[in-house]
N, CA, C and O atoms as a CHARMM CRD file, in Angstrom:
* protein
*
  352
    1    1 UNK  N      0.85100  -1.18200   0.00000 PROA 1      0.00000
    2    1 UNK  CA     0.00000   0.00000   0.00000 PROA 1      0.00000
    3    1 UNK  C      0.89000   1.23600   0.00000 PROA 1      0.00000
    4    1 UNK  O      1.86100   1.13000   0.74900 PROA 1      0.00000
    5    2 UNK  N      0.77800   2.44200  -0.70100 PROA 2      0.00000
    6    2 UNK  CA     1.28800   3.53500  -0.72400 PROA 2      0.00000
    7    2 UNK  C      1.44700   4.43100   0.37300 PROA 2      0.00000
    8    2 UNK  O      0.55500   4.21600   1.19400 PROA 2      0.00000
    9    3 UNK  N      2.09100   5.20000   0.67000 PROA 3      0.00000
   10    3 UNK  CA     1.66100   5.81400   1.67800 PROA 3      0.00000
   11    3 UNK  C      1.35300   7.45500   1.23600 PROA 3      0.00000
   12    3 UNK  O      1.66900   8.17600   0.28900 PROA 3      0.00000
   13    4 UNK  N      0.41300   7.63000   2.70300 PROA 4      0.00000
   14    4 UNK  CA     0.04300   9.55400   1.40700 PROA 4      0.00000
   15    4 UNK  C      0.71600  10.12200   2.04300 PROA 4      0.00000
   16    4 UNK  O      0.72700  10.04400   3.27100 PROA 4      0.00000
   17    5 UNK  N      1.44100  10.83000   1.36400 PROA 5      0.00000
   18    5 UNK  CA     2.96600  11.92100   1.23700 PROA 5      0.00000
   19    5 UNK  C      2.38600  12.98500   2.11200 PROA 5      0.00000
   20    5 UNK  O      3.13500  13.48200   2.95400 PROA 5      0.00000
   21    6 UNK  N      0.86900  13.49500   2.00400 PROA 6      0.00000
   22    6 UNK  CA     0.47700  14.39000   2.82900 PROA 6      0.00000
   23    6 UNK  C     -1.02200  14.23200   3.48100 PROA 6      0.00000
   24    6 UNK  O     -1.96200  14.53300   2.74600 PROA 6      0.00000
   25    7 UNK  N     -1.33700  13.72900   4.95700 PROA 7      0.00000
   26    7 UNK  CA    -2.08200  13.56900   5.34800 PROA 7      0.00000
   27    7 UNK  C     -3.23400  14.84700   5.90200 PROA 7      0.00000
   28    7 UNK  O     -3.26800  15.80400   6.67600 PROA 7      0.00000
   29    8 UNK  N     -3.79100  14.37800   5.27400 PROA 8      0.00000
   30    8 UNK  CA    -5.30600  15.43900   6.03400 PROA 8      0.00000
   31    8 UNK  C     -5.17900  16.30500   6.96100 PROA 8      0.00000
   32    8 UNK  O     -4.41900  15.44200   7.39900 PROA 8      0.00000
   33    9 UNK  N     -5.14100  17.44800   7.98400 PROA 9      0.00000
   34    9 UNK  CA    -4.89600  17.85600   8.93500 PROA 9      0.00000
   35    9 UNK  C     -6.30900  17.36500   9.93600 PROA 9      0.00000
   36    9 UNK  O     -7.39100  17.45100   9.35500 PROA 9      0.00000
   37   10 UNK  N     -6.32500  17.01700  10.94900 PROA 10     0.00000
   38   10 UNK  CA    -7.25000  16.89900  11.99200 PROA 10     0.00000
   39   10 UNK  C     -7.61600  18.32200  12.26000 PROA 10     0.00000
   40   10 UNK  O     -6.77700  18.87200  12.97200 PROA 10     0.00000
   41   11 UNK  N     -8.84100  19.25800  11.82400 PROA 11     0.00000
   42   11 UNK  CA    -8.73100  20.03900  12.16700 PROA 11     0.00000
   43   11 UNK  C     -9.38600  20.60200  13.83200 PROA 11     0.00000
   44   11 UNK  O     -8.92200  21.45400  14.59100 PROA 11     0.00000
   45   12 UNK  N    -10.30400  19.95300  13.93700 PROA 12     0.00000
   46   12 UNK  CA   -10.81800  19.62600  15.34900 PROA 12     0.00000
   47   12 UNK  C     -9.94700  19.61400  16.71000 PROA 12     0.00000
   48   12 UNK  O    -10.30200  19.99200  17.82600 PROA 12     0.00000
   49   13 UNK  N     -8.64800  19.05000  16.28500 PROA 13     0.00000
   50   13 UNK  CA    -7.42500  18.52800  17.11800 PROA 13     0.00000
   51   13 UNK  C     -6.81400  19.30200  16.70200 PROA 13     0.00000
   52   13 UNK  O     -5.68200  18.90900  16.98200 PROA 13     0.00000
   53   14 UNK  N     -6.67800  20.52300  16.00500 PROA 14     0.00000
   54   14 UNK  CA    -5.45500  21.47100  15.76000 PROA 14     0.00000
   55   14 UNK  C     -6.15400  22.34300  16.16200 PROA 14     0.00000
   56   14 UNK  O     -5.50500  23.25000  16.68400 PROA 14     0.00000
   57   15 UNK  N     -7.65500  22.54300  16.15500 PROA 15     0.00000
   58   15 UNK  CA    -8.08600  23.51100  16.93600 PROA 15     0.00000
   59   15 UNK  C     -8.12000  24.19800  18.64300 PROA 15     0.00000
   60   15 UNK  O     -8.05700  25.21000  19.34100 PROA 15     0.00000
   61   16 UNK  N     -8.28200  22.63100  18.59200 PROA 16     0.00000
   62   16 UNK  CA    -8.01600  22.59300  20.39900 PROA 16     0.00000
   63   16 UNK  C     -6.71600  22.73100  20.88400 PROA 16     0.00000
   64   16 UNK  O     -6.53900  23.55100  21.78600 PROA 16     0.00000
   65   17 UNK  N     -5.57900  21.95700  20.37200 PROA 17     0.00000
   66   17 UNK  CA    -4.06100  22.32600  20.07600 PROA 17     0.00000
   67   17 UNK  C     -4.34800  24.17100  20.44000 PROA 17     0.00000
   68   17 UNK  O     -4.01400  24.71700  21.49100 PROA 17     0.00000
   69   18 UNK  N     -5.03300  24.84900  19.27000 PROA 18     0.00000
   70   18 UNK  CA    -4.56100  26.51100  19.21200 PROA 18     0.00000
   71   18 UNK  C     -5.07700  27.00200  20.85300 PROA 18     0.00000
   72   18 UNK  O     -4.55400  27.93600  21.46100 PROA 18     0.00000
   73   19 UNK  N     -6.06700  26.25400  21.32200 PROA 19     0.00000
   74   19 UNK  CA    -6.99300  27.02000  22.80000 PROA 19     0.00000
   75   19 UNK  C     -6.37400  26.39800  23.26000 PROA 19     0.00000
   76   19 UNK  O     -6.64100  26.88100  24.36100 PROA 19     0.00000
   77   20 UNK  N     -5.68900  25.66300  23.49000 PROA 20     0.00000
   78   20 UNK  CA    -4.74200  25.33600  24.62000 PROA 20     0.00000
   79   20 UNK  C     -3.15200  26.34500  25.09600 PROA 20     0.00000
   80   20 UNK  O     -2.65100  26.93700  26.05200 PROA 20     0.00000
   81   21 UNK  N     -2.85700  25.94500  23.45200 PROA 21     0.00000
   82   21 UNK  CA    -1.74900  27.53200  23.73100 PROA 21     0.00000
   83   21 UNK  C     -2.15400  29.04700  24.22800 PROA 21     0.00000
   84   21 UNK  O     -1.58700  29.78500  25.03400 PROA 21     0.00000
   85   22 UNK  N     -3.47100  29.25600  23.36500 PROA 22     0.00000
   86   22 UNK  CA    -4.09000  30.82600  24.15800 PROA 22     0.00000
   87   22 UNK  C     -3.94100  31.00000  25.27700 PROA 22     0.00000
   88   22 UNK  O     -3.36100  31.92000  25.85300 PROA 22     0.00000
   89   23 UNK  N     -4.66000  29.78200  25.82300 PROA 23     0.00000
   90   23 UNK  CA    -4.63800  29.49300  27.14900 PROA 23     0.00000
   91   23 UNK  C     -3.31500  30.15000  27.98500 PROA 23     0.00000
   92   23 UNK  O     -2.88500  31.13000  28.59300 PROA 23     0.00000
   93   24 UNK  N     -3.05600  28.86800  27.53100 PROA 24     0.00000
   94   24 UNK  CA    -1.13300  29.19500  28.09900 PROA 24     0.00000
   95   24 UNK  C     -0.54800  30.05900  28.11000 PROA 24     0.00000
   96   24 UNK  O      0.27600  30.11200  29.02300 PROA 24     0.00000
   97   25 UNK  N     -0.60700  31.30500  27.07900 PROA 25     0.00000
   98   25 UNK  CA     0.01200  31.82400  26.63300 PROA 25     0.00000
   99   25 UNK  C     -0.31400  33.82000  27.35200 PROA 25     0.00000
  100   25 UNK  O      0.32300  34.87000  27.43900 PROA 25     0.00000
  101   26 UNK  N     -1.60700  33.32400  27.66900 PROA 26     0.00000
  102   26 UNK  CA    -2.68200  34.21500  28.32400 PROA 26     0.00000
  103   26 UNK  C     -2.32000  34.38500  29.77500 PROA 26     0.00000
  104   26 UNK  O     -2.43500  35.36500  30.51200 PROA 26     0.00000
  105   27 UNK  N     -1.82000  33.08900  30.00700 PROA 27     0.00000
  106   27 UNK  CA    -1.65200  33.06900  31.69200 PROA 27     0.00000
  107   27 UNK  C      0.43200  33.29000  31.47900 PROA 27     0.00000
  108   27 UNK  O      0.83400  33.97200  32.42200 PROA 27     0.00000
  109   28 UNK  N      1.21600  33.00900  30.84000 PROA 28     0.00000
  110   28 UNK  CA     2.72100  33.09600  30.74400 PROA 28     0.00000
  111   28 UNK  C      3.04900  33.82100  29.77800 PROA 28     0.00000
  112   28 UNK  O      4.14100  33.55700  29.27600 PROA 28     0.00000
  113   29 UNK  N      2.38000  34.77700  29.27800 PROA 29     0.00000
  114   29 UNK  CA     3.35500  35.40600  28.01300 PROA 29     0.00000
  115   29 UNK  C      2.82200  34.79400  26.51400 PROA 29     0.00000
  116   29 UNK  O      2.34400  33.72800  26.12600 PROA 29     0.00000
  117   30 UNK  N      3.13000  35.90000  25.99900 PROA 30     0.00000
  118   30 UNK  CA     3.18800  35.88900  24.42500 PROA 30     0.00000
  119   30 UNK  C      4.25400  34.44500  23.88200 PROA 30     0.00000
  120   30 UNK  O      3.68300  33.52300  23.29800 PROA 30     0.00000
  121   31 UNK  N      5.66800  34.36800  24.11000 PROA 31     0.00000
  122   31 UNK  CA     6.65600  33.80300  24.18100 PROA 31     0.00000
  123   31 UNK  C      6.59600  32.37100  24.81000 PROA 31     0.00000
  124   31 UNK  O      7.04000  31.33900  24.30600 PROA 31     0.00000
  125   32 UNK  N      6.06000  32.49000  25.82200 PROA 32     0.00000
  126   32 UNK  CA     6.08500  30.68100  26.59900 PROA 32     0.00000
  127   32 UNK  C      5.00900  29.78000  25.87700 PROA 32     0.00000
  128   32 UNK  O      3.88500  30.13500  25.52200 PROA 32     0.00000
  129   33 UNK  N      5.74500  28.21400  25.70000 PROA 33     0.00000
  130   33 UNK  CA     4.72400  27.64200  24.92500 PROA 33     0.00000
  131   33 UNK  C      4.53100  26.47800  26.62900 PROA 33     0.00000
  132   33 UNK  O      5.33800  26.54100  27.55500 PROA 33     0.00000
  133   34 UNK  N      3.93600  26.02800  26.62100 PROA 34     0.00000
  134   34 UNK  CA     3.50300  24.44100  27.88900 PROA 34     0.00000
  135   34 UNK  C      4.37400  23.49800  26.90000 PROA 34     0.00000
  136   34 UNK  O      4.75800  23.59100  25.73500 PROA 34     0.00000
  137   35 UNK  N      4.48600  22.62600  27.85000 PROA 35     0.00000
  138   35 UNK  CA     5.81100  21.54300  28.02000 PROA 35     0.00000
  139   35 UNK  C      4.87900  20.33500  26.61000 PROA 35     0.00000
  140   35 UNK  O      3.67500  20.41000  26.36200 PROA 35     0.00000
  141   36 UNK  N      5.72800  19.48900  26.02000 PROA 36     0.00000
  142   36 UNK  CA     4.84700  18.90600  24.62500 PROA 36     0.00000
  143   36 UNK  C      4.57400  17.76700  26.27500 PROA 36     0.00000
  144   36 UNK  O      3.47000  18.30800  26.34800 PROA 36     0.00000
  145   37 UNK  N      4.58400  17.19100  27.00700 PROA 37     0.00000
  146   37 UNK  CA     4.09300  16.30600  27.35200 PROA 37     0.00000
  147   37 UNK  C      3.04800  16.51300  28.33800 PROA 37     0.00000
  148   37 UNK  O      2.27800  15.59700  28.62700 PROA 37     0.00000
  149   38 UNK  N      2.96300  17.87900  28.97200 PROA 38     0.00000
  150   38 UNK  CA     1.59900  18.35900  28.89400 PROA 38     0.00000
  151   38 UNK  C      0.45100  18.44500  28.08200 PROA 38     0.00000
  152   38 UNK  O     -0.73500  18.33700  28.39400 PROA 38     0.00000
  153   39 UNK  N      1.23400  18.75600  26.47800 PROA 39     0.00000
  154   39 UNK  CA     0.09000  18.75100  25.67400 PROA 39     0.00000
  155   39 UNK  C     -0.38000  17.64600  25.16900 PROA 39     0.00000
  156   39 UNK  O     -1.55100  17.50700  24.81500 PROA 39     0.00000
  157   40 UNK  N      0.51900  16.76200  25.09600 PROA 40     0.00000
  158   40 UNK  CA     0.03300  15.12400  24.74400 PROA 40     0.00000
  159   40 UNK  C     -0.77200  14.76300  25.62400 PROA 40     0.00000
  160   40 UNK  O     -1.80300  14.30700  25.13000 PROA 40     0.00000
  161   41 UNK  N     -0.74300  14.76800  27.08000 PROA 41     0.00000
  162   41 UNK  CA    -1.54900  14.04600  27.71100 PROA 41     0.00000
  163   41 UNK  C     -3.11400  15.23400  27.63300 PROA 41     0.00000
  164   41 UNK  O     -4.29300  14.92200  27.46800 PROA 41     0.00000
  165   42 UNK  N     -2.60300  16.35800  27.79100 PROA 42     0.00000
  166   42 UNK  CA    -4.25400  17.25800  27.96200 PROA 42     0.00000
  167   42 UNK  C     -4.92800  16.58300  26.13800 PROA 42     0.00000
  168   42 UNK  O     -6.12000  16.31900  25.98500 PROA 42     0.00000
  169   43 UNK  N     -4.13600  16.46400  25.26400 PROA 43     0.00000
  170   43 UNK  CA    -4.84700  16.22000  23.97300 PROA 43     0.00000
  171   43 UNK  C     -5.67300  14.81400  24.02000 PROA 43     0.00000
  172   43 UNK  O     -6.85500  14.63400  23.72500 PROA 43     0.00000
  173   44 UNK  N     -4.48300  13.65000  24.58400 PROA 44     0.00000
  174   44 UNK  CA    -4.98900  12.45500  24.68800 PROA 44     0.00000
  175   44 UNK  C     -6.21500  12.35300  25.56400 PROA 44     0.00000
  176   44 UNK  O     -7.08700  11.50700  25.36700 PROA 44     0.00000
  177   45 UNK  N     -6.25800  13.30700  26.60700 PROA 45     0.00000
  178   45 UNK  CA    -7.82600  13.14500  27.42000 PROA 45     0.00000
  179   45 UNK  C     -8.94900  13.59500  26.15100 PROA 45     0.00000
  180   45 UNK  O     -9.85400  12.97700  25.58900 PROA 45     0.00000
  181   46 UNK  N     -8.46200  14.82900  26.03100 PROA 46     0.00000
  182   46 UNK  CA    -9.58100  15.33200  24.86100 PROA 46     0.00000
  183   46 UNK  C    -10.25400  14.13100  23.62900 PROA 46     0.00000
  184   46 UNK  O    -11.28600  14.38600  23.00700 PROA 46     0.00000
  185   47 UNK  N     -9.44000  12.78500  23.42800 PROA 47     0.00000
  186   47 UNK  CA    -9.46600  11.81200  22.62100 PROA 47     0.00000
  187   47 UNK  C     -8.64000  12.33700  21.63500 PROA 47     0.00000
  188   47 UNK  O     -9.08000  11.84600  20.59500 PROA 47     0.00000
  189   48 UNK  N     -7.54700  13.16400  21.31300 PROA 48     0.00000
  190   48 UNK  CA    -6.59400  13.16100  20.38500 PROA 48     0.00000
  191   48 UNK  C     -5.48400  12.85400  20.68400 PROA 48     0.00000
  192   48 UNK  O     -4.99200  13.43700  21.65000 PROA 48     0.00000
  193   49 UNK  N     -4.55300  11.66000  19.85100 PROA 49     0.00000
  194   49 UNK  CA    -3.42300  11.13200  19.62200 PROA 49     0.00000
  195   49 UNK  C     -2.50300  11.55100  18.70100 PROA 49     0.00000
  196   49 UNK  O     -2.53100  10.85100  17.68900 PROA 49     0.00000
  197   50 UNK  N     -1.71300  12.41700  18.67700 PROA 50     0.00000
  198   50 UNK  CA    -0.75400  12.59700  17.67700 PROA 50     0.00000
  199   50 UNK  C      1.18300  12.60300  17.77800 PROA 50     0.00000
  200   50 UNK  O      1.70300  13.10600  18.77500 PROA 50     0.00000
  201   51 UNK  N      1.60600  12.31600  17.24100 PROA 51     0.00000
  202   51 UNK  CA     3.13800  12.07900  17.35000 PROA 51     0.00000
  203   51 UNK  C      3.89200  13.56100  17.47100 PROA 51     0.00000
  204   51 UNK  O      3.76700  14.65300  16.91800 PROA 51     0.00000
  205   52 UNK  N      4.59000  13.09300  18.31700 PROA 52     0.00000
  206   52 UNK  CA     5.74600  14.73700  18.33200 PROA 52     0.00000
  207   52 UNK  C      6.22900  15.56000  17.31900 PROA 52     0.00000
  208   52 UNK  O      6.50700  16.75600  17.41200 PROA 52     0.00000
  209   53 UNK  N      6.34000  14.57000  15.98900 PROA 53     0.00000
  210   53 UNK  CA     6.55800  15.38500  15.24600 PROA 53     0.00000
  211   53 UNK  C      5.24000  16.61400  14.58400 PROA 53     0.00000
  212   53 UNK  O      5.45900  17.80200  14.34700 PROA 53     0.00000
  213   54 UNK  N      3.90500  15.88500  14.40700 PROA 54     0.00000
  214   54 UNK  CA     3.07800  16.87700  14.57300 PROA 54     0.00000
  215   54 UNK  C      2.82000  17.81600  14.92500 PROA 54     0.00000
  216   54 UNK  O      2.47700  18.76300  14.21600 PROA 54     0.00000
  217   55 UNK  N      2.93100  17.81100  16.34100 PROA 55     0.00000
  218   55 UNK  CA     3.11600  18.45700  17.63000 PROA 55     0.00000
  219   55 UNK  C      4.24000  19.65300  17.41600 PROA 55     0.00000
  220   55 UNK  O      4.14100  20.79400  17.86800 PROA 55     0.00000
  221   56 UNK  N      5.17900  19.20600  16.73300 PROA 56     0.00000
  222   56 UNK  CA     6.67000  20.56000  16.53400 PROA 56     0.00000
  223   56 UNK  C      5.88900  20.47400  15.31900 PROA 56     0.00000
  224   56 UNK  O      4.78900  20.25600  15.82700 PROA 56     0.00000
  225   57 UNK  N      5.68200  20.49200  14.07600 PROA 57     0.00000
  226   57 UNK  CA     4.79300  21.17800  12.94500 PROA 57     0.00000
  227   57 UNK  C      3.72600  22.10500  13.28000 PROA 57     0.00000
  228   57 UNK  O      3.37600  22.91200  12.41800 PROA 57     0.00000
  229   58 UNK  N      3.24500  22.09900  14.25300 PROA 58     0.00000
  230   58 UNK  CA     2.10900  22.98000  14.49200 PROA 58     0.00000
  231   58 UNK  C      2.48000  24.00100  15.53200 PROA 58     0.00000
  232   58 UNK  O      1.65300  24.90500  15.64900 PROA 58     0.00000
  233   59 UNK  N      3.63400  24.06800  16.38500 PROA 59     0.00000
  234   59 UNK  CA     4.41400  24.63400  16.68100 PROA 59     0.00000
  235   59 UNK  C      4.97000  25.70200  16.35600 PROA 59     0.00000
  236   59 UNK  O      4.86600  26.88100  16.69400 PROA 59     0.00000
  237   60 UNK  N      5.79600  24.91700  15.39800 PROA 60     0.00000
  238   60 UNK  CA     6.64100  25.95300  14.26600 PROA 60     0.00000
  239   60 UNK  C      5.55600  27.10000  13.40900 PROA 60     0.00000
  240   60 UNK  O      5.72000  28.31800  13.48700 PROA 60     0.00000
  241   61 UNK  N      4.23500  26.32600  12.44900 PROA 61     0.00000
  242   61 UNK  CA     3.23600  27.00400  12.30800 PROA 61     0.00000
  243   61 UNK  C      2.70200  28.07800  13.00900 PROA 61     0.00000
  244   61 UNK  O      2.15500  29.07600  12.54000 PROA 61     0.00000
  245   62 UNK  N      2.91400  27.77800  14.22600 PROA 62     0.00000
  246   62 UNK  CA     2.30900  28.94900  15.30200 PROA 62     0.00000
  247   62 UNK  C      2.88000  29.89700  15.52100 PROA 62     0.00000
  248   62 UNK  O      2.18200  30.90600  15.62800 PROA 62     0.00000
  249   63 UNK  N      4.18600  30.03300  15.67100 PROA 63     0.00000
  250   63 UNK  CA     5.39500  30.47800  15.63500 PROA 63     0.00000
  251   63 UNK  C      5.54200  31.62500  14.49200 PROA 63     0.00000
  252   63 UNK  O      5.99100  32.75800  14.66300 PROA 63     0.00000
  253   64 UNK  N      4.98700  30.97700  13.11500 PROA 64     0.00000
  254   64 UNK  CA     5.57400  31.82100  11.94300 PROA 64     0.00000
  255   64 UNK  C      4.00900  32.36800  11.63100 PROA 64     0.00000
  256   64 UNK  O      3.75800  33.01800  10.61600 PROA 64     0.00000
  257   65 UNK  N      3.10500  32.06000  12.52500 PROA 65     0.00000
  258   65 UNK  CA     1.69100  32.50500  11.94500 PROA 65     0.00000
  259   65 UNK  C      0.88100  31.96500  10.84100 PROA 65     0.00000
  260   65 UNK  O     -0.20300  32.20800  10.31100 PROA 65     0.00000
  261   66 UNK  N      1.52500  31.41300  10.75600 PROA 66     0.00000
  262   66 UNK  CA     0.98300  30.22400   9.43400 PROA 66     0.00000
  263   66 UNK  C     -0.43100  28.79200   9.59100 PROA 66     0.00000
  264   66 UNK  O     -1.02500  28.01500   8.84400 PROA 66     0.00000
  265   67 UNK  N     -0.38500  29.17400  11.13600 PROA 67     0.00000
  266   67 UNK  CA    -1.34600  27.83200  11.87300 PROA 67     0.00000
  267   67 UNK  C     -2.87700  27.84700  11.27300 PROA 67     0.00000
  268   67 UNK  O     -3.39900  26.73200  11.28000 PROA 67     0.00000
  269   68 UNK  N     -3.41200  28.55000  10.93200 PROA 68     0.00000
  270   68 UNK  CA    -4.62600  28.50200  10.57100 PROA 68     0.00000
  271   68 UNK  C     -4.86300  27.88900   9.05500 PROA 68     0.00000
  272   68 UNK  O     -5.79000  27.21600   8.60300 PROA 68     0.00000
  273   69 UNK  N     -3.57900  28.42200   8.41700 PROA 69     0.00000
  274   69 UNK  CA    -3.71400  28.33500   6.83600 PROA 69     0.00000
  275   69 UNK  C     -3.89800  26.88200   6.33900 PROA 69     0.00000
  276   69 UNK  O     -3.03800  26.10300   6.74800 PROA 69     0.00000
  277   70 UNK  N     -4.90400  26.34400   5.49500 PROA 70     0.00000
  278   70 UNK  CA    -5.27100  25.08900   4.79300 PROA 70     0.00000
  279   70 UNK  C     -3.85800  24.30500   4.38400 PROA 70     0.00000
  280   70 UNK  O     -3.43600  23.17200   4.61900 PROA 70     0.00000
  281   71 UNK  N     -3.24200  25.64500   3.54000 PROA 71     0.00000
  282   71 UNK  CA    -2.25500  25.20900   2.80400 PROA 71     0.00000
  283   71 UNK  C     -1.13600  25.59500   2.96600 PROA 71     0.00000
  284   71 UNK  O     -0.91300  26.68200   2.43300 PROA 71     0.00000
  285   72 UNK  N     -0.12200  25.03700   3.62200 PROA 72     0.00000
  286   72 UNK  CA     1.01200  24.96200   4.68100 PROA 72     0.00000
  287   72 UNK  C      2.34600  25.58000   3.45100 PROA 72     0.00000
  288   72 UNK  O      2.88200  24.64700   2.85300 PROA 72     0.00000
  289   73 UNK  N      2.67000  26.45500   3.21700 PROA 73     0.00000
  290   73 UNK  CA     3.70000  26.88700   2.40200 PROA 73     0.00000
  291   73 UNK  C      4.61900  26.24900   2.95900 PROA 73     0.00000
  292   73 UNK  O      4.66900  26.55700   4.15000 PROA 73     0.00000
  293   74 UNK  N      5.68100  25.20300   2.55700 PROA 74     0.00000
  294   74 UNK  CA     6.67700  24.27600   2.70500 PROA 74     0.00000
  295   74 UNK  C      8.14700  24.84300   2.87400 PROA 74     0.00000
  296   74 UNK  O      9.00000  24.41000   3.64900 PROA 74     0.00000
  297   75 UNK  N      8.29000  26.10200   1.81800 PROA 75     0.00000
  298   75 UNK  CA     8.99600  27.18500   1.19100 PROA 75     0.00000
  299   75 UNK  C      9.69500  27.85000   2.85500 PROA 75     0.00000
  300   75 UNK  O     10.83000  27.90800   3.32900 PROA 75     0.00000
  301   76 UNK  N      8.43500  28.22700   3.29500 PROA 76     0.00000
  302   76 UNK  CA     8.81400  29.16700   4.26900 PROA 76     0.00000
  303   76 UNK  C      9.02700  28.45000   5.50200 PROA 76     0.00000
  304   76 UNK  O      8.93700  29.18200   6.48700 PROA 76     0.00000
  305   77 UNK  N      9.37400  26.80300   5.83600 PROA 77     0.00000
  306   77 UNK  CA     9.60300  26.30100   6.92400 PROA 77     0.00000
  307   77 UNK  C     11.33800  26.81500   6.90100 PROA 77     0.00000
  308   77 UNK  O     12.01600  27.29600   7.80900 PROA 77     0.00000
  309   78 UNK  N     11.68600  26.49600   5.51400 PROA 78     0.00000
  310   78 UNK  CA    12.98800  26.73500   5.10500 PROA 78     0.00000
  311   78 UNK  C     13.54000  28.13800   5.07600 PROA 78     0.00000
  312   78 UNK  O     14.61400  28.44500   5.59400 PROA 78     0.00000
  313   79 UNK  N     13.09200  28.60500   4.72000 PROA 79     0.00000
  314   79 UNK  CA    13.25600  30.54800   5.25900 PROA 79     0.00000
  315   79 UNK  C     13.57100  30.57000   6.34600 PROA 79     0.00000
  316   79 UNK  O     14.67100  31.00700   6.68300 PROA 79     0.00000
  317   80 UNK  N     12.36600  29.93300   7.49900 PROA 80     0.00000
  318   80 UNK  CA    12.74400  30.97300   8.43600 PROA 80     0.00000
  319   80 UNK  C     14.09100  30.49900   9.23400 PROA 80     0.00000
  320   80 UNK  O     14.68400  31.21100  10.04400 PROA 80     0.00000
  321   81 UNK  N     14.58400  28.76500   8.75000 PROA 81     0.00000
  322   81 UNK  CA    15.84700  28.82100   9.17700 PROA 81     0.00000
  323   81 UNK  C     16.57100  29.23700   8.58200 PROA 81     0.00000
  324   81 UNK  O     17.44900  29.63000   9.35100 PROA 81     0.00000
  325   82 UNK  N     16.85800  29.46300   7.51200 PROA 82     0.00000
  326   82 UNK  CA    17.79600  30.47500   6.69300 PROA 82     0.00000
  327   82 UNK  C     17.93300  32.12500   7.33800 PROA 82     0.00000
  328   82 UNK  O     18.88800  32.88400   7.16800 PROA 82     0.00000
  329   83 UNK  N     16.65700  32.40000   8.12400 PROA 83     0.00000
  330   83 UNK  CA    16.76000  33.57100   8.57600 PROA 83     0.00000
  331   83 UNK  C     17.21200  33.32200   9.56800 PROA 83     0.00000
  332   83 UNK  O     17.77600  34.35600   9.92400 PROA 83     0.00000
  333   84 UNK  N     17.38500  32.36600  10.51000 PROA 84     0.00000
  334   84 UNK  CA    17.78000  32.61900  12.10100 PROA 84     0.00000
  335   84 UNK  C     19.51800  31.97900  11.84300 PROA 84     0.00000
  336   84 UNK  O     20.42000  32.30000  12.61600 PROA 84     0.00000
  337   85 UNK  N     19.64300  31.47200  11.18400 PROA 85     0.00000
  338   85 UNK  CA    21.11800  30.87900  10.71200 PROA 85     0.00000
  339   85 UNK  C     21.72300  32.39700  10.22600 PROA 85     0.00000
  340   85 UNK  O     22.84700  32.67700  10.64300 PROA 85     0.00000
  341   86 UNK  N     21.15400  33.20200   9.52200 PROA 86     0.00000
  342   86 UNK  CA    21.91600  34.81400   9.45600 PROA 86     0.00000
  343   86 UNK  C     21.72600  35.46100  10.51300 PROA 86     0.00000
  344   86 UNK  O     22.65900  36.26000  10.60100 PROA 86     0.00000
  345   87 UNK  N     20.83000  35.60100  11.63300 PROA 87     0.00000
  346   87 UNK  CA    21.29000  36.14100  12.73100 PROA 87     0.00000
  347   87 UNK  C     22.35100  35.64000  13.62700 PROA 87     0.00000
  348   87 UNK  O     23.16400  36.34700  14.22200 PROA 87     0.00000
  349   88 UNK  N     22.28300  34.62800  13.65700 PROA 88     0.00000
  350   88 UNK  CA    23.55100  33.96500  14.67700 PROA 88     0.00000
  351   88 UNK  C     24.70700  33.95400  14.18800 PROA 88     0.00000
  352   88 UNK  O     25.64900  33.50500  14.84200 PROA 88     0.00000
């Protein structure tokens, strides 16, 4: 069987993902994200399961403002390390 190169986004589970950071983010700062194994287990109660790497994809998304968008520009994961590799 093939595998699909790009899976569906859960959007239900990326939603709750975003109110969880508000959350967080409401009570610690703009800047502080909650620990990923906080968010695994608060997700897994909610009934969502997803792998860490997800978890840092939607992250990073959040990060560059990109989290809402359908269609994930690939382009600019690569930018923005190209940009932080010229600051340092």
């Amino acid at each position: 069987m093939p595998t699909i190169p790009n899976r569906p986004t859960n959007w239900d589970a990326k939603e709750f993902y975003g109110r969880l950071l508000e959350r967080h983010q409401r009570m610690h700062g703009d800047q502080s994200f909650p620990k990923p194994r906080d968010l695994r287990r608060q997700l897994s109660e909610a009934g969502y399961d997803f792998s860490e790497r997800t978890l840092r994809d939607w992250r990073s998304q959040w990060v560059r403002g990109s989290f809402g968008n359908h269609i994930q520009d690939r382009y600019a994961r690569f930018q923005g390390l190209a940009c932080s590799v010229a600051r340092a």
